[in-house]
C-alpha positions as CSV (number, residue, x, y, z in Angstrom):
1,X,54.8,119.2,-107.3
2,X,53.5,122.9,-107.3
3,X,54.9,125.0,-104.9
4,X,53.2,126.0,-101.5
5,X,50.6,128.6,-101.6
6,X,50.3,131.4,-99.6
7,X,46.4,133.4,-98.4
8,X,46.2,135.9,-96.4
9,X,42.2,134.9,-96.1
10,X,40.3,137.1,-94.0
11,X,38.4,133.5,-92.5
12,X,42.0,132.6,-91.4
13,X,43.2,135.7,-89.8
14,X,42.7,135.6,-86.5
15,X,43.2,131.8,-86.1
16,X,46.4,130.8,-84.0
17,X,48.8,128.6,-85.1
18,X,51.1,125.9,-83.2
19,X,54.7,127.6,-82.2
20,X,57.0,124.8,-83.6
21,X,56.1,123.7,-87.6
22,X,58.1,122.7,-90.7
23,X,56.6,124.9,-92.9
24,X,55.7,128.7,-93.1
25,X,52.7,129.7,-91.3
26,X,49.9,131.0,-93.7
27,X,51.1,128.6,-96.2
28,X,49.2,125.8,-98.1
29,X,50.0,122.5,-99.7
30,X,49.8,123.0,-103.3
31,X,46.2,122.4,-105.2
32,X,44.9,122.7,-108.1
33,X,44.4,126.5,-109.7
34,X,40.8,127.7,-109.0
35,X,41.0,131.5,-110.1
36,X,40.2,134.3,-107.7
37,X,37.4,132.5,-106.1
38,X,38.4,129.0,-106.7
39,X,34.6,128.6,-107.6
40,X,35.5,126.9,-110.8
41,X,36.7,124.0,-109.6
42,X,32.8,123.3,-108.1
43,X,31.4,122.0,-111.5
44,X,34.4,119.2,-112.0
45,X,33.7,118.0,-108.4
46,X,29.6,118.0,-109.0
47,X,30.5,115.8,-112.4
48,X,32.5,113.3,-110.5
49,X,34.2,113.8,-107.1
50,X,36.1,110.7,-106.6
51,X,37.6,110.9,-110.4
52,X,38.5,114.8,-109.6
53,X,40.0,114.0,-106.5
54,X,41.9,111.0,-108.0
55,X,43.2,113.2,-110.5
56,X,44.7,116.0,-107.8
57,X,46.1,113.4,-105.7
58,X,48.1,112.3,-109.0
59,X,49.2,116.2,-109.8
60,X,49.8,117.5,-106.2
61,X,50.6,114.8,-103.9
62,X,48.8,113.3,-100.6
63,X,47.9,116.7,-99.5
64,X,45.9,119.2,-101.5
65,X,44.7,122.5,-101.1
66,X,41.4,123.2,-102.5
67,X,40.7,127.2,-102.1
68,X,36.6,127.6,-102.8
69,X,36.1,131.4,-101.5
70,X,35.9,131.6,-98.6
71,X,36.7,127.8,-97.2
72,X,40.4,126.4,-97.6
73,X,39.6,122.5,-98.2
74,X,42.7,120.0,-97.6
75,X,42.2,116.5,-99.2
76,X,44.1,113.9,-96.6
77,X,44.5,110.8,-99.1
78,X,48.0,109.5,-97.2
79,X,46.2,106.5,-94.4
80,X,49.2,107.5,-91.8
81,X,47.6,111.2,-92.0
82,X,44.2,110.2,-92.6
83,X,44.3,108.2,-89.1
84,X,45.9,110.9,-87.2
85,X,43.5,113.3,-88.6
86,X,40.2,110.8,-87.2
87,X,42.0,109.3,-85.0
88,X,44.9,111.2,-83.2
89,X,43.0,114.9,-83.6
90,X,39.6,113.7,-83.4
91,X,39.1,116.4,-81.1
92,X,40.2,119.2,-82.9
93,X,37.3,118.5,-85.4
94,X,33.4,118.7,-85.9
95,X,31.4,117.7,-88.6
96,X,31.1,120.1,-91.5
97,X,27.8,122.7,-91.0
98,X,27.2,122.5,-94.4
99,X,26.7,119.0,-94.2
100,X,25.0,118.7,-91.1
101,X,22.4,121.2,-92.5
102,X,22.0,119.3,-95.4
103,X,21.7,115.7,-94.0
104,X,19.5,117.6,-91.1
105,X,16.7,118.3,-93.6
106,X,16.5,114.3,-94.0
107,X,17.6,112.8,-90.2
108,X,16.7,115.6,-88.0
109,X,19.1,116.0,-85.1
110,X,20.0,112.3,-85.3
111,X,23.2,110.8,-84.2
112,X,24.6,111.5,-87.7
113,X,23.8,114.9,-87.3
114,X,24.7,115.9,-84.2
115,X,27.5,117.0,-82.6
116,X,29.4,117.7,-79.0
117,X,27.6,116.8,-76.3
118,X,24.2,115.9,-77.6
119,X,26.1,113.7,-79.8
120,X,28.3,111.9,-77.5
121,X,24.8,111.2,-75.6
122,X,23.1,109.6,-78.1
123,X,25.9,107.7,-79.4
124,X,26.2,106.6,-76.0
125,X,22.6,105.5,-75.3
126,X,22.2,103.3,-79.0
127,X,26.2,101.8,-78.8
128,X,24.9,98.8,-77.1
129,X,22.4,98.0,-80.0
130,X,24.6,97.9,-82.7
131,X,27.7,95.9,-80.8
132,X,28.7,92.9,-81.9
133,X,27.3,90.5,-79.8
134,X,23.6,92.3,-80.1
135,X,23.6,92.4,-83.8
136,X,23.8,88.5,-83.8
137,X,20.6,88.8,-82.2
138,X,18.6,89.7,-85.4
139,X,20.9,86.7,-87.7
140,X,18.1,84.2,-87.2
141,X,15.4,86.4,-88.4
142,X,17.3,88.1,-91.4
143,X,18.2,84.4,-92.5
144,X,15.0,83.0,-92.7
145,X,13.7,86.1,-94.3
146,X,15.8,86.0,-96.9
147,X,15.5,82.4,-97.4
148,X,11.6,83.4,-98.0
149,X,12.3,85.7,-100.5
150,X,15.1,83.7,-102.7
151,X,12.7,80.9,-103.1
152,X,10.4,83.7,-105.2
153,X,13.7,84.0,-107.6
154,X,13.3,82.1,-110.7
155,X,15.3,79.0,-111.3
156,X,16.7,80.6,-114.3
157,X,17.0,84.2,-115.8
158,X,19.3,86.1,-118.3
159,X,19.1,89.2,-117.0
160,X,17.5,89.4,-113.3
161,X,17.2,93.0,-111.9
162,X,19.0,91.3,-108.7
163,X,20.3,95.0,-107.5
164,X,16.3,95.9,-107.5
165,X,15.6,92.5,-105.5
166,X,19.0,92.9,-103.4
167,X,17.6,96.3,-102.3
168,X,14.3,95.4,-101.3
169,X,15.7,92.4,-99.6
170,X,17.4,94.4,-97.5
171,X,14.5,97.1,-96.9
172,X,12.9,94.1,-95.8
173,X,15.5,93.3,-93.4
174,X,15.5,96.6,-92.0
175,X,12.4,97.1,-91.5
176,X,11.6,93.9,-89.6
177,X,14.9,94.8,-87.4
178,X,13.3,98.6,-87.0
179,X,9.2,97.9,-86.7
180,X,9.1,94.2,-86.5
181,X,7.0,94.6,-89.5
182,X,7.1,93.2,-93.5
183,X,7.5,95.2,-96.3
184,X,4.4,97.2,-98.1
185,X,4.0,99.6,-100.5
186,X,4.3,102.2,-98.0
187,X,7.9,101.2,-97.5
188,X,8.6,100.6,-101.6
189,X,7.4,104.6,-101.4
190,X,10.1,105.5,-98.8
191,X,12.0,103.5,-100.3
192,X,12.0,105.3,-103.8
193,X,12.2,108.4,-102.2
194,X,15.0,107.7,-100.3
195,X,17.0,107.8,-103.2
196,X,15.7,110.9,-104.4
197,X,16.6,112.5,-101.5
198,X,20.1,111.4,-101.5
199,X,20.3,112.4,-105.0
200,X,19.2,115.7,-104.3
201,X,21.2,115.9,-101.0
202,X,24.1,115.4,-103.1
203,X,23.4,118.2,-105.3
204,X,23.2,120.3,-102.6
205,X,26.9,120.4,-101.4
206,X,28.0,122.4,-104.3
207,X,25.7,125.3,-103.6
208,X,25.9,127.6,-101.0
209,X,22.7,127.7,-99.7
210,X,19.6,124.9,-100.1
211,X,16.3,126.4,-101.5
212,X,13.3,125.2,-99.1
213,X,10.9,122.3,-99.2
214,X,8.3,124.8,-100.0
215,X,9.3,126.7,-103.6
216,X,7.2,125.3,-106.0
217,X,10.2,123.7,-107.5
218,X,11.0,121.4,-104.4
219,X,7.8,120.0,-105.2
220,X,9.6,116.2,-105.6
221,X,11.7,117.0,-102.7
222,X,8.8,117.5,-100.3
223,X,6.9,114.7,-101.0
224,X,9.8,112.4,-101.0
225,X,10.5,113.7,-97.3
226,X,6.9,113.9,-96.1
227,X,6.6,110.0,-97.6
228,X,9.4,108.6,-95.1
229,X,8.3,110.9,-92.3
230,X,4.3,109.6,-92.7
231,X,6.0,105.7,-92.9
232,X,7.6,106.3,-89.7
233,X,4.8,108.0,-88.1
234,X,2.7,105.4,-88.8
235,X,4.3,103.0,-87.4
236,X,5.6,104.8,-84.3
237,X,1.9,105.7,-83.3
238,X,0.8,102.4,-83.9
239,X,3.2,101.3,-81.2
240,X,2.2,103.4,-78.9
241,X,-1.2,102.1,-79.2
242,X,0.1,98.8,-78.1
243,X,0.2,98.0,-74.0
244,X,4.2,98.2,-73.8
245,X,4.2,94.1,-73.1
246,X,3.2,93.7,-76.3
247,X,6.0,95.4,-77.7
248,X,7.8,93.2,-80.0
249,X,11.7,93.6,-79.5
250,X,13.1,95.6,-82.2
251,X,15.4,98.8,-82.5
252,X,11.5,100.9,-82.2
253,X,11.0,99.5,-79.2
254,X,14.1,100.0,-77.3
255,X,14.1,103.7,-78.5
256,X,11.0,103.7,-77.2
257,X,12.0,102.4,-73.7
258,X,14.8,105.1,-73.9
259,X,11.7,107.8,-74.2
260,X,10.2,106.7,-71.6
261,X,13.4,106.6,-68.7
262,X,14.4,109.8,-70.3
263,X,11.4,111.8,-72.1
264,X,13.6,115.2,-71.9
265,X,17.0,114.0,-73.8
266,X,14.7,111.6,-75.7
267,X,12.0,113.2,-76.8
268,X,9.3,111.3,-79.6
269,X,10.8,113.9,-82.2
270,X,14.2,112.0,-81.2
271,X,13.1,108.7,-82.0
272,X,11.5,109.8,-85.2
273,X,14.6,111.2,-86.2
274,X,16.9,107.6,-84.8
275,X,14.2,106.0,-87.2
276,X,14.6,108.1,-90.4
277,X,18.3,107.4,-90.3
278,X,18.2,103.7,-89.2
279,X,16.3,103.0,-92.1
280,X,18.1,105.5,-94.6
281,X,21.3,104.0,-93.8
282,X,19.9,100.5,-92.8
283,X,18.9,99.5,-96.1
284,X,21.0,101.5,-98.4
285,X,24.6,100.9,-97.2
286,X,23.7,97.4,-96.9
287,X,22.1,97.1,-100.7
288,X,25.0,99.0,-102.5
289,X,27.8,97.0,-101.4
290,X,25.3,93.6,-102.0
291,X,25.0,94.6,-105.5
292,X,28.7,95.2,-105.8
293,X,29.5,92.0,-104.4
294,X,26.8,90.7,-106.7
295,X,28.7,91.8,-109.6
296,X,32.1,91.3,-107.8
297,X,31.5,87.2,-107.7
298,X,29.8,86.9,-111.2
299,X,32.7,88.6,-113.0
300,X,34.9,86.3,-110.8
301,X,34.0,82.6,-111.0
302,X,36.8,81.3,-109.1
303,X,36.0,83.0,-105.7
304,X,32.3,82.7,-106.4
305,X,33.1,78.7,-106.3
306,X,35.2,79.2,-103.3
307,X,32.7,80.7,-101.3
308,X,29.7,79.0,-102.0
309,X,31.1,75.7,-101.1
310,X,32.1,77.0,-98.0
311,X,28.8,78.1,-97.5
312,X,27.5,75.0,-98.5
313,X,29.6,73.7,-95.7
314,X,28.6,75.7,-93.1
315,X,24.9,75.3,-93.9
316,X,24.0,72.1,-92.1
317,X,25.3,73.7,-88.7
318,X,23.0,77.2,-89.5
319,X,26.2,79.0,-89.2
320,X,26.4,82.4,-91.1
321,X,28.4,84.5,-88.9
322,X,31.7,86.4,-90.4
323,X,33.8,84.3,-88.6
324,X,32.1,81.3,-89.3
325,X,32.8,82.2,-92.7
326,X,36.2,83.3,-93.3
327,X,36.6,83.5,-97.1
328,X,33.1,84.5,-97.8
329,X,33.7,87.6,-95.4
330,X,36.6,88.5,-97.2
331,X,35.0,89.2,-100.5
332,X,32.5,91.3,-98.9
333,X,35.6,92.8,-97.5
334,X,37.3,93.2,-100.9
335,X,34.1,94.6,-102.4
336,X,34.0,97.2,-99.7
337,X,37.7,98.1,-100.5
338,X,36.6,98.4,-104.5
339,X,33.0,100.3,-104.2
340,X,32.7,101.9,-100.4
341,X,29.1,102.6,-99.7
342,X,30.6,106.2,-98.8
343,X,33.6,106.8,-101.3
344,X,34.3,110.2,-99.9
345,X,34.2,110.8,-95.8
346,X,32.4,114.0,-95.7
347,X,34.5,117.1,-94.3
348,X,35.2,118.0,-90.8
349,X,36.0,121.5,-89.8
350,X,39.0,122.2,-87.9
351,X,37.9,124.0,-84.3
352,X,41.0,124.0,-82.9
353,X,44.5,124.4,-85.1
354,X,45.5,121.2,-86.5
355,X,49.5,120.0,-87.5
356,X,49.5,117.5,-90.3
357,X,52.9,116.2,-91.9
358,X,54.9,119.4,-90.8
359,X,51.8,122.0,-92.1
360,X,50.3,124.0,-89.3
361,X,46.3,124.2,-90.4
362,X,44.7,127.1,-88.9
363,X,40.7,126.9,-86.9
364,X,37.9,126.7,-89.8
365,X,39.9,124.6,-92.3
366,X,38.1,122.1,-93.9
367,X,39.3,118.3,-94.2
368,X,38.1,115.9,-96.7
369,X,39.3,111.9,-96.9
370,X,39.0,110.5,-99.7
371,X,38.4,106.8,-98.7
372,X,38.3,105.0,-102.2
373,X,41.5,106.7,-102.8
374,X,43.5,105.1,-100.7
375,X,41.5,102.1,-101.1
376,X,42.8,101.9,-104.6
377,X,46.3,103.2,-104.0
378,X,48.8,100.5,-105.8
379,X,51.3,101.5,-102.6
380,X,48.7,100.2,-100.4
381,X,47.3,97.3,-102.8
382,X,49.2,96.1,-105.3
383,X,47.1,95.9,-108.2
384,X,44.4,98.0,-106.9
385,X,41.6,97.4,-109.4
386,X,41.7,93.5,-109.3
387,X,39.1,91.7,-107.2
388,X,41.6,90.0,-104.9
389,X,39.8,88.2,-101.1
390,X,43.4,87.0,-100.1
391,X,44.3,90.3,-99.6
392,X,42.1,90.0,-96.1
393,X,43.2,86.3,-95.1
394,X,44.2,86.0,-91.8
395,X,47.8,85.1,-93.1
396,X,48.4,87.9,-95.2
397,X,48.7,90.7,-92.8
398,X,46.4,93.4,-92.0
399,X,46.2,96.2,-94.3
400,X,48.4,99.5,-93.2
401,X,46.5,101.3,-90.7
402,X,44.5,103.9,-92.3
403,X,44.6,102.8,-96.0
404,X,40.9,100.6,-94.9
405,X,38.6,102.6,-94.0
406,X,35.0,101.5,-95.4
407,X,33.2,102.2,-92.4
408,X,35.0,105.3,-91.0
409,X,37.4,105.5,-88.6
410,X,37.7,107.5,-85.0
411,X,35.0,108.0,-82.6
412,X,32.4,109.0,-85.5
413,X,33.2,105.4,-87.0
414,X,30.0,103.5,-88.3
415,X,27.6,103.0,-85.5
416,X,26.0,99.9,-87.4
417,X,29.3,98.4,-88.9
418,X,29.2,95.2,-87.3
419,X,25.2,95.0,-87.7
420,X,25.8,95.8,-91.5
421,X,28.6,92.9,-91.7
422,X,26.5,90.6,-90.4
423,X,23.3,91.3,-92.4
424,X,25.5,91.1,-95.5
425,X,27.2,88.1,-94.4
426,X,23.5,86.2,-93.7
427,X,22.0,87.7,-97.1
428,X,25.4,86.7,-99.0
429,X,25.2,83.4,-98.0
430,X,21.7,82.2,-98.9
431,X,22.2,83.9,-102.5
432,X,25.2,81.6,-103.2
433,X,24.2,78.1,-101.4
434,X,20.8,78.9,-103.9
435,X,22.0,80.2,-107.1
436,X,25.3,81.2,-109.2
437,X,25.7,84.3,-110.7
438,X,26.8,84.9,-114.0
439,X,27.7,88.6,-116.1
440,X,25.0,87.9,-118.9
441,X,26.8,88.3,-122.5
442,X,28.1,91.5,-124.2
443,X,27.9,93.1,-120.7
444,X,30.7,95.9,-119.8
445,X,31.1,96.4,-116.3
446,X,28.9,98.8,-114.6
447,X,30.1,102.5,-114.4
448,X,29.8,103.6,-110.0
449,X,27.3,107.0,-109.5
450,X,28.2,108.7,-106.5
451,X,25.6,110.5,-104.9
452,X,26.7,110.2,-101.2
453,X,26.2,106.3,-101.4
454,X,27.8,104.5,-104.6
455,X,25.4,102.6,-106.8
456,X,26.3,101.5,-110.4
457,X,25.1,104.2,-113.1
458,X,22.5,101.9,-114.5
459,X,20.3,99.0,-112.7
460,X,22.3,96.0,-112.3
461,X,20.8,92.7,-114.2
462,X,22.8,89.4,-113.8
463,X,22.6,86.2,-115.2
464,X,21.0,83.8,-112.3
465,X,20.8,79.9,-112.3
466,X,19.5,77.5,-109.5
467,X,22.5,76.1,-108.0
468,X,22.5,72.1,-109.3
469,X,20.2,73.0,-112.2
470,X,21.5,71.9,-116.1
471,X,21.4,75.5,-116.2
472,X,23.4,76.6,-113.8
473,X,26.1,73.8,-114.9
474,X,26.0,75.5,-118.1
475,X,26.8,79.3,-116.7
């Protein structure tokens, strides 16, 4: 371990720190060496953040000081500290400006993007949407859609694009849960530009300004946006056209009603933006971990045969719910712990000093969790790489607070966890009472690419066989 380092950082100067600490005020954990500015430690964190962080963590411990003139960054990757950071000192902390400016050219002033009170309003007003209990409402529907669209799968294919299909599956899903409507090439182009949005969003955090829409330049950037805005507008003022007892009963809707009782605090530009993120993070969460499990079950025959036949059990009784489903929920658990949708929990600033493991952390330090980290630490879960479901049996205990975090923890946890869960559990189900999965030959695993969401570096193809075919019986 390096020793503490010491700044006497202008940004810091004025901050106040807590009377009783362990450690000398104005020192740091140690981190890796980033010259005078600490700038050059920018390009190895562009090139791969969650291997660069893997690789500090290793050198300097579960605290790490990363100095990037003028912000003092601490990476929290021990689950005891990352809980009492979300959890215990949840109040000490606001979501990184940076980040909110960046995600705020996408979602607007959504409920990802805003904070204090706005924030605790709107996270108010949608919780009881995405509970529990109402996100069983849309099971029926997202079953029998993707029973539609699994009987347009082949009986038989070598190499079937199933992250491409898995992905507009679950734009499909999402946009019958936000508009009630199917999917048309409209959505394929917000779909396609979603991407390049996030791909350009994540490109963004390692600069210190963003260039705007308009530069020649952004020219891909601007039509990507204005493509998901006109989707959503389209459909939003085709609703409006409608008497409201014609309104079907979808997520539009009932942000639609919340307009209506309260047009000030929920203005139409509100619901836009409520739309822009429901569907950005809808479909995309939901489609990255699918195509992980995807690949998680063919590379794994055994618990692919495990959960299908308790699928196939379930079936004659329609029941897809988690619980319902024990051992098929917990490799969609297990694949979360291996590829999180969100590897890395974006930064929070520190409004307020913050005391973490005896260090005293002055007002405007940065905090990042690394959630894969820990997800992968061997202390945590012995032999982190294998794909292991008993690790989330009932019987086996409950992982150490903190060490699971896939959707987020504190009051900023995922707002659509459970209706995500759900979703995958319904879409996971169909796929394995219909077809097995196989890794077609000479096939190395696929490489993660992290650009906020984790997606494999290349398209994922599987072998697919009809379930009760001579083919299948044969893979």
């Amino acid at each position: 371990m390096k020793t503490p380092s010491s700044s006497k950082c202008p940004f810091h100067a004025a901050a106040e720190s807590p009377a009783a600490i362990l450690r000398p005020a104005g020192s740091w954990p140690p981190g890796p060496a980033g010259g005078l500015t600490g700038w050059r430690l920018l390009p190895e964190m562009r090139r791969d953040l969650p291997k660069a962080l893997a690789a500090w963590q290793r050198e300097f411990g579960d605290l790490v000081h990363l100095h990037t003139w003028p912000e003092h960054q601490i990476v929290v990757s021990d689950p005891r500290l990352a809980r009492e950071l979300l959890v215990g000192q949840a109040d000490a902390l606001e979501r990184w400006e940076r980040a909110r400016r960046i995600f705020g050219r996408i979602h607007g002033d959504s409920v990802l993007v805003a904070e204090g009170d706005a924030w605790r309003a709107k996270r108010q007003a949608l919780q009881p949407d995405f509970t529990r209990k109402a996100s069983q409402h849309f099971a029926p529907a997202i079953g029998e859609l993707a029973r539609q669209k699994l009987a347009q799968w082949p009986e038989r294919c070598e190499r079937w694009p199933i992250e491409g299909e898995l992905t507009s599956l679950a734009m499909d899903v999402i946009m019958r849960m936000l508009f009630s409507s199917g999917i048309g090439e409209d959505a394929r182009q917000a779909e396609r530009a979603s991407h390049e949005l996030m791909a350009a969003s994540n490109g963004e955090f390692y600069w210190p300004f963003s260039l705007p829409d308009w530069v020649p330049w952004q020219r891909g950037r601007r039509k990507a946006r204005l493509a998901l805005e006109g989707l959503i507008e389209r459909h939003l003022q085709a609703r409006l056209r409608l008497p409201m007892e014609a309104w079907p009963e979808d997520l539009l809707s009932r942000l639609l009603r919340l307009h209506l009782r309260q047009p000030q605090a929920w203005t139409l530009q509100a619901v836009r933006d409520e739309c822009k993120t429901t569907f950005l993070a809808g479909h995309e969460t939901v489609a990255a971990t699918l195509t992980w499990w995807a690949w998680c079950l063919a590379a794994n025959p055994g618990a692919q045969a495990a959960a299908r036949a308790e699928a196939r059990l379930a079936a004659p009784a329609g029941a897809s719910e988690p619980q319902a489903l024990p051992y098929l929920t917990q490799t969609l658990q297990e694949t979360l712990r291996l590829y999180p949708a969100a590897p890395v929990l974006i930064s929070r600033r520190a409004i307020k000093p913050v005391v973490l493991d005896g260090w005293s952390f002055p007002v405007g330090t940065l905090f990042m969790t690394p959630i894969q980290l820990m997800q992968h630490d061997a202390r945590w879960f012995p032999d982190p790489l294998s794909f292991r479901p008993e690790r989330f049996d009932a019987d086996a205990g409950r992982p150490l607070l903190g060490a699971y975090l896939p959707f987020g923890a504190g009051p900023r946890v995922c707002l659509g966890q459970h209706l995500a869960l759900a979703e995958m559990t319904q879409i996971a189900a169909q796929v394995l009472r219909r077809f097995e999965l196989s890794v077609p030959d000479g096939m190395a695993a696929p490489e993660p690419a992290f650009h906020i969401s984790q997606r494999p570096s290349l398209p994922l193809s599987l072998r697919i066989a009809r379930v009760g075919s001579a083919d299948a019986r044969q893979v």
